[in-house]
C-alpha positions as CSV (number, residue, x, y, z in Angstrom):
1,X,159.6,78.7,-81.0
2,X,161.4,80.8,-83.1
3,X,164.4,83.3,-83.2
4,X,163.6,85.5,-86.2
5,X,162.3,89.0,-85.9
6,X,159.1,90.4,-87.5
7,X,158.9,93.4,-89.5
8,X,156.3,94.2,-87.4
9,X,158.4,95.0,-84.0
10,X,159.1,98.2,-82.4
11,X,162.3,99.9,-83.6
12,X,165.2,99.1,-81.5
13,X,163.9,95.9,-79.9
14,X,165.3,92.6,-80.3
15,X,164.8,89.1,-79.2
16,X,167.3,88.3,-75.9
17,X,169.9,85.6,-77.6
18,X,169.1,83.1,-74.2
19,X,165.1,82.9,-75.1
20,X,163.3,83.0,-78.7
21,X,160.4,84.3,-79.2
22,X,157.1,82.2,-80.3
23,X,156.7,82.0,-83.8
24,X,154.9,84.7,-85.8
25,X,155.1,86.8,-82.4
26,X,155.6,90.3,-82.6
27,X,157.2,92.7,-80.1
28,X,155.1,95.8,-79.1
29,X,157.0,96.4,-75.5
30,X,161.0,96.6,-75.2
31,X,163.2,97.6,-72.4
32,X,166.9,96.7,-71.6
33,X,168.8,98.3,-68.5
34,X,172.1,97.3,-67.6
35,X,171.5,97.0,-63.7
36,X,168.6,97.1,-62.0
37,X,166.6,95.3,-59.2
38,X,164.0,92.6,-60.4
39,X,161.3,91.2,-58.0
40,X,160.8,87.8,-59.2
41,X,157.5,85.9,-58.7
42,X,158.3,82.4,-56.6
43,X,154.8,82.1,-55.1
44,X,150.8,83.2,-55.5
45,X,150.9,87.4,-55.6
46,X,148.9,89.0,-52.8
47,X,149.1,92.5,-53.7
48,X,147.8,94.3,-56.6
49,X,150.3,96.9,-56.1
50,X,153.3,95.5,-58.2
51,X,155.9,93.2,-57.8
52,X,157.8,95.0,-54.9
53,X,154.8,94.9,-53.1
54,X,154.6,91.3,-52.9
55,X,157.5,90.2,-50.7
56,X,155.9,87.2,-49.3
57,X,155.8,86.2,-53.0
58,X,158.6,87.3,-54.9
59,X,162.6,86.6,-54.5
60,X,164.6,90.4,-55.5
61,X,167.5,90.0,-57.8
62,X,169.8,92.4,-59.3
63,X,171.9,92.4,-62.8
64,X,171.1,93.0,-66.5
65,X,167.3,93.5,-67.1
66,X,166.0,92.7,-70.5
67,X,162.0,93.0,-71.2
68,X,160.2,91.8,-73.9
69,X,156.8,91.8,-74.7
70,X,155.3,90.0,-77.7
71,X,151.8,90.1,-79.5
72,X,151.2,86.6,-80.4
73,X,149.0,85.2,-83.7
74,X,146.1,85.0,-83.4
75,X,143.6,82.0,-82.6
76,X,146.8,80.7,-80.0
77,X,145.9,79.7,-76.1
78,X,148.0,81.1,-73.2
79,X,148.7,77.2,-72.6
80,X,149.8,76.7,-76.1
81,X,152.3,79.6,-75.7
82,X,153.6,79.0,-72.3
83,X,154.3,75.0,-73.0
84,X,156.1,76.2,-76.0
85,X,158.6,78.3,-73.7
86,X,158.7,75.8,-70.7
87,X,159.7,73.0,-73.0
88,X,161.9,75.3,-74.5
89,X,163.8,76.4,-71.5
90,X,163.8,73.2,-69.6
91,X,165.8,71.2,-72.7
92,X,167.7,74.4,-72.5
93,X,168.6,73.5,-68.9
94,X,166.2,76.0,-67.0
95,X,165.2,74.9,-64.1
96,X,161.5,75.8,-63.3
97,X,161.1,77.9,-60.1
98,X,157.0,78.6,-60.0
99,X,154.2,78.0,-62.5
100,X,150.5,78.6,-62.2
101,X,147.6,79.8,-63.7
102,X,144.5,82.3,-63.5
103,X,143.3,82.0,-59.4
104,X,146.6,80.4,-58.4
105,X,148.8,82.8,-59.9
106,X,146.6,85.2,-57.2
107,X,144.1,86.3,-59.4
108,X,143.7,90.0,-60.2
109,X,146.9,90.6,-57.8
110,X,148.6,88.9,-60.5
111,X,147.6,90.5,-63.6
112,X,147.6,93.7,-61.9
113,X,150.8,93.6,-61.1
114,X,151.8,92.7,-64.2
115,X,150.3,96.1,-65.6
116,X,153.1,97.9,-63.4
117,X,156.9,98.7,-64.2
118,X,159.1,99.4,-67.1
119,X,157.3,96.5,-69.2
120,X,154.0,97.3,-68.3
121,X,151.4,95.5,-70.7
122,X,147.5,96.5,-70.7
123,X,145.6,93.4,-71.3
124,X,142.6,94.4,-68.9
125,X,140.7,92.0,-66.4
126,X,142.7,88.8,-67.6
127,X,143.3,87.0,-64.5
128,X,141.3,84.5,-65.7
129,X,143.3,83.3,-68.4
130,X,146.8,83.6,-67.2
131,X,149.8,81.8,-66.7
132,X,153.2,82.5,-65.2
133,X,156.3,80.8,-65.1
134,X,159.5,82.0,-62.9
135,X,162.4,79.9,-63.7
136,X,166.9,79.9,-63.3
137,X,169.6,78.5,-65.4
138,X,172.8,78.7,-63.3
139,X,175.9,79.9,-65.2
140,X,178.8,80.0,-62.5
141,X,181.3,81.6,-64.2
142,X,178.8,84.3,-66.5
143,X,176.7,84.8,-63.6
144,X,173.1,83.1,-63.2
145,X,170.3,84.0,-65.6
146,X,166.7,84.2,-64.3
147,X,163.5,84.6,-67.0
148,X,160.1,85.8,-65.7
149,X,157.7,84.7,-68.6
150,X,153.9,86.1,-68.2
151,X,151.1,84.8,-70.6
152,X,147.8,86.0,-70.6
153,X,144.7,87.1,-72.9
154,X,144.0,90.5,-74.0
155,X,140.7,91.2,-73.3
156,X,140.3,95.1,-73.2
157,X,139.7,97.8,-75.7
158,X,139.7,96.6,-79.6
159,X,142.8,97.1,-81.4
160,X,145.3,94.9,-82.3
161,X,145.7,93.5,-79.1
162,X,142.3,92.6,-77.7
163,X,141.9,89.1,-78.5
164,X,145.1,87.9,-78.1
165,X,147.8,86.2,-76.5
166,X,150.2,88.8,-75.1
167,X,153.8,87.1,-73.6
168,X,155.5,89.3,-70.9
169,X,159.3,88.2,-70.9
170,X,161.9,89.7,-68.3
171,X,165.4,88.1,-68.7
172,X,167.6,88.9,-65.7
173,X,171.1,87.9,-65.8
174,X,172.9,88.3,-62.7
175,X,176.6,89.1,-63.0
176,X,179.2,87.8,-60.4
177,X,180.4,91.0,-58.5
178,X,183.9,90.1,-58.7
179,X,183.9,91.2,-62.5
180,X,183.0,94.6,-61.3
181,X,186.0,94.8,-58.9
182,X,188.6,97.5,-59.4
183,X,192.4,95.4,-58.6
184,X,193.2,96.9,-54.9
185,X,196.6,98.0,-55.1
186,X,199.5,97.5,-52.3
187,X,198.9,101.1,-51.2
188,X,195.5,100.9,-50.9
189,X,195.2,97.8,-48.9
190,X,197.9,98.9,-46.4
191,X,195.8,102.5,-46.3
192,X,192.6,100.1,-44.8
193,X,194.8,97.8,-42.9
194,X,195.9,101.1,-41.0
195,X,192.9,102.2,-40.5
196,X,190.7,99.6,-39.9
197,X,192.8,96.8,-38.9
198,X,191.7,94.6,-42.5
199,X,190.1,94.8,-46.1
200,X,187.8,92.8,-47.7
201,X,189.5,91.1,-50.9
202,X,187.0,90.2,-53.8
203,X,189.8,89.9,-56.5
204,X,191.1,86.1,-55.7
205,X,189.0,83.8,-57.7
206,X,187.9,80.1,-56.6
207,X,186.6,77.3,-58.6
208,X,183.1,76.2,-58.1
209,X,183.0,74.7,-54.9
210,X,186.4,74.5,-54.6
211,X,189.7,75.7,-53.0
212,X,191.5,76.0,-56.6
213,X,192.6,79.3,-57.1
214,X,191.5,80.9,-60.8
215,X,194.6,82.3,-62.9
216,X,192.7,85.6,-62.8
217,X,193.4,86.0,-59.2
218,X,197.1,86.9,-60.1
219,X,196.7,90.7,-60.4
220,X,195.4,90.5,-56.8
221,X,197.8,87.9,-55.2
222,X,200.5,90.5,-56.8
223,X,199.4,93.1,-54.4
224,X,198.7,91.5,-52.1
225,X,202.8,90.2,-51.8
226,X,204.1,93.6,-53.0
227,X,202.0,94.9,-49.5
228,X,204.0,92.1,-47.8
229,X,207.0,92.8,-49.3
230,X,206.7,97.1,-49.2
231,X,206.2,96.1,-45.2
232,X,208.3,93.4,-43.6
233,X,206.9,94.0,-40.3
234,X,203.5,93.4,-41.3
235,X,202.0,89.8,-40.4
236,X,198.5,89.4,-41.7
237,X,195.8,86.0,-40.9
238,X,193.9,85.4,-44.1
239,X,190.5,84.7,-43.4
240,X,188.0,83.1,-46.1
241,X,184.4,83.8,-46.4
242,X,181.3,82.4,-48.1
243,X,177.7,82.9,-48.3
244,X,175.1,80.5,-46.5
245,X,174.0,77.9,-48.8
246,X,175.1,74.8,-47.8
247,X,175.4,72.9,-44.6
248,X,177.6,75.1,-41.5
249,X,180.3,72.5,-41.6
250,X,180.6,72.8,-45.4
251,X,181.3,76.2,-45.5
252,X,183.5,76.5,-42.4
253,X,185.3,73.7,-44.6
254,X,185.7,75.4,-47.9
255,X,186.6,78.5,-46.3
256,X,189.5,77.5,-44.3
257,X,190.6,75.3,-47.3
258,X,190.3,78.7,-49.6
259,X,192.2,80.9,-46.7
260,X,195.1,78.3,-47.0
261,X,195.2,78.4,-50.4
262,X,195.6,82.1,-50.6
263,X,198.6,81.4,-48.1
264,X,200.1,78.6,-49.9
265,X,200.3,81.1,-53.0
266,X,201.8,83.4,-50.6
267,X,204.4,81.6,-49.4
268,X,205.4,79.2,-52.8
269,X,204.9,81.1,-55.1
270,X,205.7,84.8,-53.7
271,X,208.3,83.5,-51.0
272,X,206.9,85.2,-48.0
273,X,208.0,84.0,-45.1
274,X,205.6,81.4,-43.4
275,X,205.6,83.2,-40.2
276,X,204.7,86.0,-41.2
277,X,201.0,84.6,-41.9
278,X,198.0,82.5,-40.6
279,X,195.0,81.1,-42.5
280,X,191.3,80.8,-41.0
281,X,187.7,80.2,-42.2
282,X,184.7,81.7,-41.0
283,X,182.1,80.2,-43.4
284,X,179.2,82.5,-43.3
285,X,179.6,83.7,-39.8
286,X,180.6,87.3,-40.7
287,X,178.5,88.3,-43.3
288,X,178.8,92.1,-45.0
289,X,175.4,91.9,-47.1
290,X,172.1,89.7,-46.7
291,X,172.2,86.6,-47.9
292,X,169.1,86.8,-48.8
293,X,169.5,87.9,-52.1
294,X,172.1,87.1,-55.0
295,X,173.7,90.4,-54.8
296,X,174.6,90.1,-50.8
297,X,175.7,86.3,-50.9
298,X,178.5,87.7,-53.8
299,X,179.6,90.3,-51.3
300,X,179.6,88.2,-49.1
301,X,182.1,85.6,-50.8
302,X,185.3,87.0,-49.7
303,X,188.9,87.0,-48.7
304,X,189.7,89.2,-45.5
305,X,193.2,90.5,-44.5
306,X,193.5,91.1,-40.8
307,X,196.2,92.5,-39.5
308,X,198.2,90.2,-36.5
């Protein structure tokens, strides 16, 4: 493996900083979009028809999408490029999610899907010398990053690529939807409460795990007293949420721990009156989004002000 470019690549493309290239690669195929969905292989494809189609097979994902596709030297196996990545990636801290090759990857299904989407490669009737790995290094605080790394062998047409090993790589790095959160102000979150009777808070930060609120919350917690303050008569319960993985007990735990966090800030630090507020968790009993999918479970990960 190797970092440095080649002459040879298109103009404008570039290796993503998490993943090198193999050396002496070239890249002929480059795409970067700053959100997008990804569907990401986690199981044999049964559908020619793309990745989408395949939802039996694949796990959707949404963030940054950066495509790469390389021409490899010449005279190198898809085994010899793909155990250059994996190794790569796993002493990187990846953890592998799938792997397989030619008739367990699903065959043609496989390969043809492969030949679909914004990094579509044409390498021909290669399902039988293909490999595929699907694997996730988790970044908590940057926000996961996912690679979907497709090796096959070029056996269509003759130019440059016929012959060889062509490496599909899709780096998706999800980013934690709290970053992309606009500060509520005072006004707004009594505008809501009006209306609705709550609002969903996604600007008070937790620790991994954890009940410890982040110093980047403060903006929020600021509001959140200046509502309290701007209306004395107001009396709110502060309910925490979380997604569903882990155990029901665990998250009714951390949430209620994370709810009486925000109201210990409240009342310490801000000097609202105690009585003025309670503190609940509902784990993952009131979800907003699927958690099904990375996207929903950060939605989902929330701090709710109802109004008493």
């Amino acid at each position: 493996m190797a970092s440095v470019g080649s002459a040879a690549d298109i103009e404008g493309s570039a290796d993503h900083p998490a993943i090198s290239r193999y050396e002496g690669s070239e890249i002929i195929v480059y795409d970067t979009r700053e959100f997008d969905e990804f569907y990401l292989f986690t199981n044999k494809a049964t559908s020619r028809q793309g990745p989408a189609s395949n939802t039996d097979a694949t796990l959707r994902i949404e963030g940054k999408v950066t495509s790469v596709t390389y021409r490899n030297p010449a005279d190198r196996t898809t085994l010899e490029v793909l155990r250059n990545y994996q190794d790569a990636m796993v002493q990187d801290g990846f953890e592998i999610l799938f792997d397989c090759a030619n008739e367990t990857c699903g065959g043609r299904n496989m390969s043809n899907s492969m030949g679909t989407g914004a990094n579509s490669i044409r390498i021909g009737e290669s399902y039988g010398d293909q490999r595929y790995i699907a694997a996730k290094r988790a970044r908590p605080d940057e926000g996961d990053l996912y690679v979907s790394l497709y090796v096959a062998m070029a056996n269509v047409g003759g130019g440059a690529d016929y012959g060889r090993v062509i490496t599909r790589l899709d780096v998706i790095e999800l980013k934690p939807m709290a970053t992309n959160m606009v500060t509520v102000d005072a006004k707004a979150m009594k505008k809501a409460i009006l209306s609705d009777g709550h609002i969903a808070i996604y600007g008070i930060q937790f620790d991994l795990d954890k009940a410890d609120i982040k110093p980047d919350s403060k903006p929020t917690l600021d509001q959140i007293a200046q509502l309290l303050n701007d209306n004395p008569e107001l009396k709110l319960v502060i309910i925490g949420h979380t997604d569903n993985q882990g155990t029901h007990a665990y998250n009714m735990d951390l949430s209620d721990r994370r709810a009486k966090a925000v109201l210990v800030a409240m009342t310490e630090t801000y000097n609202v009156s105690a009585d003025r507020l309670q503190a609940w968790g509902a784990g993952f009993l009131s979800p907003v989004a699927s958690n099904k999918t990375e996207a929903g479970r950060a939605k989902n990960r929330r701090v709710e002000l109802v109004e008493q």
